[in-house]
C-alpha positions as CSV (number, residue, x, y, z in Angstrom):
1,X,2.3,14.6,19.1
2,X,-1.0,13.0,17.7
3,X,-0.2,10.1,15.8
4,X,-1.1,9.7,12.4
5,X,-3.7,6.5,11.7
6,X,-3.0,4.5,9.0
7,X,-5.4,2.4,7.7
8,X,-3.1,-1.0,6.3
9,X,-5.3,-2.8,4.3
10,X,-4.2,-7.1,3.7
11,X,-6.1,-9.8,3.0
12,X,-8.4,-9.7,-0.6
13,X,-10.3,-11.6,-2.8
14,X,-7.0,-12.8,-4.5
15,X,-5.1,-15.6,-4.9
16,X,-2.6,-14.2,-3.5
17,X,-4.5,-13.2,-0.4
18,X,-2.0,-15.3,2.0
19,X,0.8,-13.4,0.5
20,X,-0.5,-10.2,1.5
21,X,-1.4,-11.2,5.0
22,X,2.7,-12.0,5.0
23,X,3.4,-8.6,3.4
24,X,0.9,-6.8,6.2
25,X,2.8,-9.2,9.2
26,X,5.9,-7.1,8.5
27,X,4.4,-3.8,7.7
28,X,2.5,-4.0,11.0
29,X,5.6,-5.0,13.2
30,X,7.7,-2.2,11.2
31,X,5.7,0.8,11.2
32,X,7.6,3.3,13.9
33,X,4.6,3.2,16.5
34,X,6.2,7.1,18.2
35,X,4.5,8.4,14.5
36,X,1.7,5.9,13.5
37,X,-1.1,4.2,14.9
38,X,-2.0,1.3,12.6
39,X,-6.0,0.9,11.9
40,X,-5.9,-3.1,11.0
41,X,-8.8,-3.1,7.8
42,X,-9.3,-7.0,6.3
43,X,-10.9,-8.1,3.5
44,X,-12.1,-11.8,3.4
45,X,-11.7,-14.2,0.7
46,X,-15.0,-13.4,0.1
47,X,-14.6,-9.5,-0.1
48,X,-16.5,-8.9,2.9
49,X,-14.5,-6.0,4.6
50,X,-13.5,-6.2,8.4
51,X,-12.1,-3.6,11.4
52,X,-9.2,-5.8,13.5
53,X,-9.0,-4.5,17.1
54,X,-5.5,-6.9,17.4
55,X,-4.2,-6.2,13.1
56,X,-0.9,-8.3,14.4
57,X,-2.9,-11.4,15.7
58,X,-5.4,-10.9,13.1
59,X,-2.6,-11.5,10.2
60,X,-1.3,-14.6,11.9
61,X,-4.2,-16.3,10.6
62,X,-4.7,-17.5,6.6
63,X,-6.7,-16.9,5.4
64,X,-8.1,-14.4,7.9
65,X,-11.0,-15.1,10.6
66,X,-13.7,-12.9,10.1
67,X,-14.7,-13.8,13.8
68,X,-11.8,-11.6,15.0
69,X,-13.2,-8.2,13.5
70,X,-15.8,-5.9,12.9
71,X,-18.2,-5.7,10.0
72,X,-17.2,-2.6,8.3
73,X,-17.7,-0.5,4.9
74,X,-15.4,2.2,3.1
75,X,-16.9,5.8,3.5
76,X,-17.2,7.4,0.1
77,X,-17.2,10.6,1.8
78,X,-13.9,12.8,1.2
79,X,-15.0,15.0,3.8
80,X,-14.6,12.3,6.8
81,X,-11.7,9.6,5.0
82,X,-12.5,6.3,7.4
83,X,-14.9,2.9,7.4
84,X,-18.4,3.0,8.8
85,X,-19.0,-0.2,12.0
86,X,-21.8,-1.6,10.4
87,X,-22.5,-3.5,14.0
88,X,-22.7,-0.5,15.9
89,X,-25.9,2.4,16.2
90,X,-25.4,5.0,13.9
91,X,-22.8,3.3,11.9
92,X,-20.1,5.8,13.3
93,X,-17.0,6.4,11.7
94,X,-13.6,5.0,12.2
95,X,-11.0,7.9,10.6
96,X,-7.8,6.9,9.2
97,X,-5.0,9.8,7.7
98,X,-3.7,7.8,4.8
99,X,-4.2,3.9,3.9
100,X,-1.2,1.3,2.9
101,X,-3.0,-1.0,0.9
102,X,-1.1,-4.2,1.3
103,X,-3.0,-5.8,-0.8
104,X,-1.3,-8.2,-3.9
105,X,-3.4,-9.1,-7.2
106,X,-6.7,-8.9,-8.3
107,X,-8.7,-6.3,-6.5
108,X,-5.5,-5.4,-4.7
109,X,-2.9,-3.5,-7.1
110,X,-5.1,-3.7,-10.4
111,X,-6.8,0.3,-10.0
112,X,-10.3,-1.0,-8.4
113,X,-9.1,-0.5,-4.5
114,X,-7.3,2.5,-5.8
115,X,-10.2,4.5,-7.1
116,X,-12.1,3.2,-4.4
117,X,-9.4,5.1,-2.2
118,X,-9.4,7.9,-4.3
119,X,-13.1,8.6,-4.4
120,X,-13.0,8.0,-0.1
121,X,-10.9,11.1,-0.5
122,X,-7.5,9.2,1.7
123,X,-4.2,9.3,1.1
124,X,-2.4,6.2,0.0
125,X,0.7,4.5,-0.6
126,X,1.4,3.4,-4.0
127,X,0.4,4.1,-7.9
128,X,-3.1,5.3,-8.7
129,X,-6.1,4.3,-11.1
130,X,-4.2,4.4,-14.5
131,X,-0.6,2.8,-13.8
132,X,-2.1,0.5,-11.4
133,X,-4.7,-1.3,-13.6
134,X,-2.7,-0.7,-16.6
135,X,0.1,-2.9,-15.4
136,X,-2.1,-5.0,-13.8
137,X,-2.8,-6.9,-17.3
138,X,0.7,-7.9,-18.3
139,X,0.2,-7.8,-22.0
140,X,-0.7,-4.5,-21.8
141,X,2.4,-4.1,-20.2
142,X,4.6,-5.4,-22.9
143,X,2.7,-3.2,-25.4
144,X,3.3,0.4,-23.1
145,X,6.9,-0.9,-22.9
146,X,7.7,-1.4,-26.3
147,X,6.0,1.5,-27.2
148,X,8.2,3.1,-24.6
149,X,11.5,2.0,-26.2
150,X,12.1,-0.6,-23.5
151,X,13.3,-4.1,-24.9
152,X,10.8,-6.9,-23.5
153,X,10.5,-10.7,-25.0
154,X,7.7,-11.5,-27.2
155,X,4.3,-13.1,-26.1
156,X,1.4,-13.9,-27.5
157,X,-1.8,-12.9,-25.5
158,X,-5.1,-15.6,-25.0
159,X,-8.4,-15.0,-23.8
160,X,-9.9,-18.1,-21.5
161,X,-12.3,-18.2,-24.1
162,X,-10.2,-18.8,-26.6
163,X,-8.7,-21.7,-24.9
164,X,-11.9,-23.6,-23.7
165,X,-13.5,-23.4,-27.3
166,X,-10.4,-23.3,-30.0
167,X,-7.4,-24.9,-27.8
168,X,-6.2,-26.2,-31.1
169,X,-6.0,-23.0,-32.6
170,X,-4.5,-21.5,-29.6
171,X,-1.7,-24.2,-29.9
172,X,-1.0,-23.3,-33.3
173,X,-1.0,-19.8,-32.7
174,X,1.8,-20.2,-29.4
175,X,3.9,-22.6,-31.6
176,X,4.2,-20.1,-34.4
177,X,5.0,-17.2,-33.0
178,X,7.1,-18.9,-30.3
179,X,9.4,-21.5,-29.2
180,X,9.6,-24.0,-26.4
181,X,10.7,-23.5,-23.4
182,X,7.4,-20.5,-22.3
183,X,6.3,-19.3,-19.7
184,X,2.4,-19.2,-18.9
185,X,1.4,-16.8,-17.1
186,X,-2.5,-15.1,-15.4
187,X,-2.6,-11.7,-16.6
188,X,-3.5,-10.3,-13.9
189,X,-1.9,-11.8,-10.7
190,X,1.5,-11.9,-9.2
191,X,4.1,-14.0,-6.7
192,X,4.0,-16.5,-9.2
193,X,0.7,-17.6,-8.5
194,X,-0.6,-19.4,-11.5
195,X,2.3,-19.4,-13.5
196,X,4.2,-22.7,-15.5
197,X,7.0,-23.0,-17.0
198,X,6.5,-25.6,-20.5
199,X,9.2,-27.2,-22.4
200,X,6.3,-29.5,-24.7
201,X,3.1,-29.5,-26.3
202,X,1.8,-31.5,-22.9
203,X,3.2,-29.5,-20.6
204,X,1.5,-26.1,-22.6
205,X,-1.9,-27.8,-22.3
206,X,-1.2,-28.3,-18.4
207,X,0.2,-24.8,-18.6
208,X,-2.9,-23.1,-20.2
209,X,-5.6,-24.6,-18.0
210,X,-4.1,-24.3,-15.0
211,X,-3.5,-20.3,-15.6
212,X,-7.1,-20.1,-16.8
213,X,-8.4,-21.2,-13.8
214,X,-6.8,-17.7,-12.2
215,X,-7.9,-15.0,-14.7
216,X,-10.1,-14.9,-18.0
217,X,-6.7,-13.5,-19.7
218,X,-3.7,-15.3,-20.2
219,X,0.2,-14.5,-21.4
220,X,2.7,-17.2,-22.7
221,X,6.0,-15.7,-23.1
222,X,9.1,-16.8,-24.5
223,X,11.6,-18.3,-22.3
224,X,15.2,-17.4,-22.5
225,X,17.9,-17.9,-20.4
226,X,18.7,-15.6,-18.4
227,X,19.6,-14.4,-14.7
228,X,16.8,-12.8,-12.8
229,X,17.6,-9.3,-11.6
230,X,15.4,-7.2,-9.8
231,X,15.5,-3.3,-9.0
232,X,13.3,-1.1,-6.4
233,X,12.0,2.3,-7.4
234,X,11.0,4.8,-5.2
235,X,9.4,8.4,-5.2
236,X,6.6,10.0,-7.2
237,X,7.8,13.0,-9.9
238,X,11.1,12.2,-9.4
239,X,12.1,9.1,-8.0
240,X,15.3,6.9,-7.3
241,X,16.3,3.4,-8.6
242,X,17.7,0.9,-6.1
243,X,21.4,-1.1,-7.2
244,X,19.7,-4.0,-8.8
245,X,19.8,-7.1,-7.0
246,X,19.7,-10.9,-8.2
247,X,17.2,-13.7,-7.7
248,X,19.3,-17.4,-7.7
249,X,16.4,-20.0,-7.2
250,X,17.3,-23.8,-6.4
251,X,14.3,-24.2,-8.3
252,X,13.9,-24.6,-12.2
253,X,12.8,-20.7,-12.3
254,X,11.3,-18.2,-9.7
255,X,8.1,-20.0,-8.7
256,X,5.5,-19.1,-5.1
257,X,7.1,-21.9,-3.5
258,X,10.6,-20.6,-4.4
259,X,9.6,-16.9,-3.6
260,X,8.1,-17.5,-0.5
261,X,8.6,-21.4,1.1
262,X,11.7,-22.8,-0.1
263,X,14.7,-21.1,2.4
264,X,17.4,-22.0,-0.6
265,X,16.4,-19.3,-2.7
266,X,19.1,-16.6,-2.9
267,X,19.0,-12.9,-2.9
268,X,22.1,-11.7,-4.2
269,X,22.4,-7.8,-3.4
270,X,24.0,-6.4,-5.1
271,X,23.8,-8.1,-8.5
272,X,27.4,-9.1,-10.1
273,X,26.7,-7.1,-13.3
274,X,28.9,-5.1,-15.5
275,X,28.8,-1.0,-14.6
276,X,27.4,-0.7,-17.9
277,X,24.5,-3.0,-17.8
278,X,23.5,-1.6,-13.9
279,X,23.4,2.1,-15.7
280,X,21.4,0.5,-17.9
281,X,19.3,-1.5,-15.6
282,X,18.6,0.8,-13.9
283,X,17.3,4.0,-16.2
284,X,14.8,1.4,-17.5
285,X,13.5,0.9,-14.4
286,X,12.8,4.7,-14.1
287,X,11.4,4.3,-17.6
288,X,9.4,1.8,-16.8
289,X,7.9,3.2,-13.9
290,X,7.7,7.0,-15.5
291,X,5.8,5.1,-18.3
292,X,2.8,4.0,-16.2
293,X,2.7,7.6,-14.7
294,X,4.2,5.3,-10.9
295,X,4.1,6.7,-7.5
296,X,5.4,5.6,-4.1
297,X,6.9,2.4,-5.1
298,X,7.4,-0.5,-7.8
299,X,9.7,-3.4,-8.4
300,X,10.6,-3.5,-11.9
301,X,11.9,-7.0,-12.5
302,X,14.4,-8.0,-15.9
303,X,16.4,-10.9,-17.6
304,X,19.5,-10.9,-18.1
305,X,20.7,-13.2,-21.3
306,X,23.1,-15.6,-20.2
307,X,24.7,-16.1,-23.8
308,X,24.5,-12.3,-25.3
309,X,23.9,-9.7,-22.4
310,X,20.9,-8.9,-24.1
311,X,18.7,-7.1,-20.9
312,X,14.7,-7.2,-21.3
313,X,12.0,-5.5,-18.7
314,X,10.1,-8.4,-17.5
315,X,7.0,-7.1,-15.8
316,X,6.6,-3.9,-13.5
317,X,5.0,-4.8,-10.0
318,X,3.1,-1.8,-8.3
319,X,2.9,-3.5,-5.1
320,X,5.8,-6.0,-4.7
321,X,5.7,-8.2,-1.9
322,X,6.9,-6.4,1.4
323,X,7.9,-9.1,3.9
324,X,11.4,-8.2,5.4
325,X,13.0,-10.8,3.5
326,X,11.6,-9.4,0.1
327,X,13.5,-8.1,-2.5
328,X,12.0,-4.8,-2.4
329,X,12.8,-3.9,0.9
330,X,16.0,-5.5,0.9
331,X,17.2,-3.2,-2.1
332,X,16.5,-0.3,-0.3
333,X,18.2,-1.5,2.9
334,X,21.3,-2.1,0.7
335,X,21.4,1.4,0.1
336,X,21.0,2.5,3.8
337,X,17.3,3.0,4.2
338,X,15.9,0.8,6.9
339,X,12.5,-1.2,6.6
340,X,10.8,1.1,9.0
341,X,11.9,4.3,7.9
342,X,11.3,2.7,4.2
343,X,7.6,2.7,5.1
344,X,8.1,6.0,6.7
345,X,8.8,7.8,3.3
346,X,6.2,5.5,1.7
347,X,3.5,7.1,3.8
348,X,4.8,10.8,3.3
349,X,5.4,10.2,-0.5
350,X,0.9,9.0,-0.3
351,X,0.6,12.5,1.7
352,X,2.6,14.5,-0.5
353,X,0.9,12.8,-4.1
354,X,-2.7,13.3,-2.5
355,X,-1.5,17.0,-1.7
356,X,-0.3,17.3,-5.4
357,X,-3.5,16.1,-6.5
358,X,-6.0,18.1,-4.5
359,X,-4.8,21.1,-5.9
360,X,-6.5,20.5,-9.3
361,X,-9.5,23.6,-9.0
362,X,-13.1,21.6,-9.0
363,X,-15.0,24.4,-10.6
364,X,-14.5,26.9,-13.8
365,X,-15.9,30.4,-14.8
366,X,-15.3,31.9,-18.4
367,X,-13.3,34.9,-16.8
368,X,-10.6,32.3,-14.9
């Protein structure tokens, strides 16, 4: 049987660029090599794009050495899905079936490599355009939840521009609306990159420039405490929430280091939650994910008051972090699925949603 080649894309001009080389790592070592021949496609720090002969070597690196790969360039043209070798005569084509985009963050999960995909005319795994980019800006988020019914806590939203030339105004502004301890977040970034938690005035000014150095939009959300609890969606017009699971740092909340350095962070699966609050839990998360129009996959992530039970949608991630010690993953081995045949179904659900959407007719006379 021919395999099918699947472009896995890692690497990015991100901040979180070393996180998706991590992500890809395990991808590459999981996929079931009887079904799939993995086509290793890099992107630079710089966004220069790259064909990896060796994708497993090539991953071991961060950030990634260009010197291992091949100059190449997306094909825009649906009839031949693939990347043109710039460095060879006639710039031939290197075909892929379907593409895993492994790729966290800005220009990875926020709707640009997404249309990019869709206008190559390729399968892939994951949400499209809309929910991608959409969610990508997490005030935006907030707004589509609440507009959705779905309890989230309040933030107010800052534009970098704002900061650098009214920061006293901005101050005022957070300090009105909310109340210390927040959260300052990048809009658009994940894995904690960016992020601070503040309990003072100081620590807000820290906070604020150290977020704006990651995106020109900025979030500061009030803190409450709460447990972290995480659940795993999965499917396209009708998909299935995971049994939540629970995040117990060491640290003082759920940081990059904590997520992805410090070994005494916890995963406790499954969450020690009331029946109640898991039904709950969980049909938000389907909410959530319905609400951005999802597909394939997304990690919808809540608190969980300590004091009153109170449950809020957090954020929605549309590419969650995939090593084999992720949540994500982890979820859905909980509930029997393996990794590998985890990103088994993830490539058939890309196959099945490009199907779905290539039905749409292209062309229209009055007598139709």
């Amino acid at each position: 049987m021919t395999r099918i080649r699947v472009g896995v894309l890692f690497g990015g001009r991100s901040g979180e660029h070393e996180v998706s080389l991590l992500s890809a790592a395990s991808v590459l070592q999981a996929l079931d090599q009887d079904r799939f021949e993995p086509v290793g496609i890099g992107i630079s720090k710089e966004g220069s794009w790259y064909h990896f002969p060796d994708p497993f070597a090539a991953v071991q690196r961060r950030p990634l050495d260009p010197s291992a790969g091949r100059r190449v360039l997306p094909s825009a043209d649906p009839t031949g899905p693939g990347f043109l070798l710039l460095e060879e005569p006639g710039l031939p084509l290197l075909p892929v079936d379907v593409v895993f985009p492994v790729l966290h963050g800005t220009y990875g999960e926020d709707g640009t490599i997404q249309g990019l995909l869709d206008l190559m005319g390729v399968p892939y795994v994951g949400a499209g355009v809309l929910g991608s980019s959409y969610l990508a800006t997490k005030g935006k988020g907030s707004n589509l939840f609440r507009w959705r019914g779905l309890p989230v806590v309040d933030d107010v939203v800052i534009l970098r521009h704002q900061w650098e030339n009214e920061p006293e105004e901005v101050l005022r502004q957070v300090e009105e609306r909310l109340r210390y301890p927040v959260f300052v977040k990048p809009a658009n970034l994940g894995s904690s990159v960016g992020i601070s938690r503040a309990e003072d005035r100081n620590q807000l000014v820290a906070a604020l420039h150290l977020a704006a150095r990651y995106d020109r939009k900025l979030i500061v959300e009030q803190g409450v405490l709460a447990r972290e609890v995480e659940c795993s969606v999965l499917g396209n017009d009708d998909p299935e929430a995971s049994y939540p699971g629970e995040i117990i740092p060491e640290r003082v909340f759920y940081d990059y280091v904590a997520k992805y350095l410090d070994s005494s962070t916890r995963l406790l699966i499954p969450a020690e939650l009331p029946s109640e609050v898991v039904t709950r839990l969980r049909y938000y998360a389907l909410e959530a994910f319905r609400a951005i129009d999802g597909s394939g996959l997304a990690r919808v992530d809540f608190f969980y008051t300590r004091d009153t039970g109170q449950l809020y949608v957090n954020e929605i991630n549309t590419m969650p972090g995939f090593t084999r010690v992720s949540m994500y993953p982890k979820l859905w081995e909980h509930s029997g699925l393996s990794y590998s045949k985890l990103l088994t179904r993830l490539i058939e659900l890309a196959q099945e949603g490009h199907a779905d959407r290539t039905r749409r007719v292209t062309s229209f006379t009055a007598d139709q």
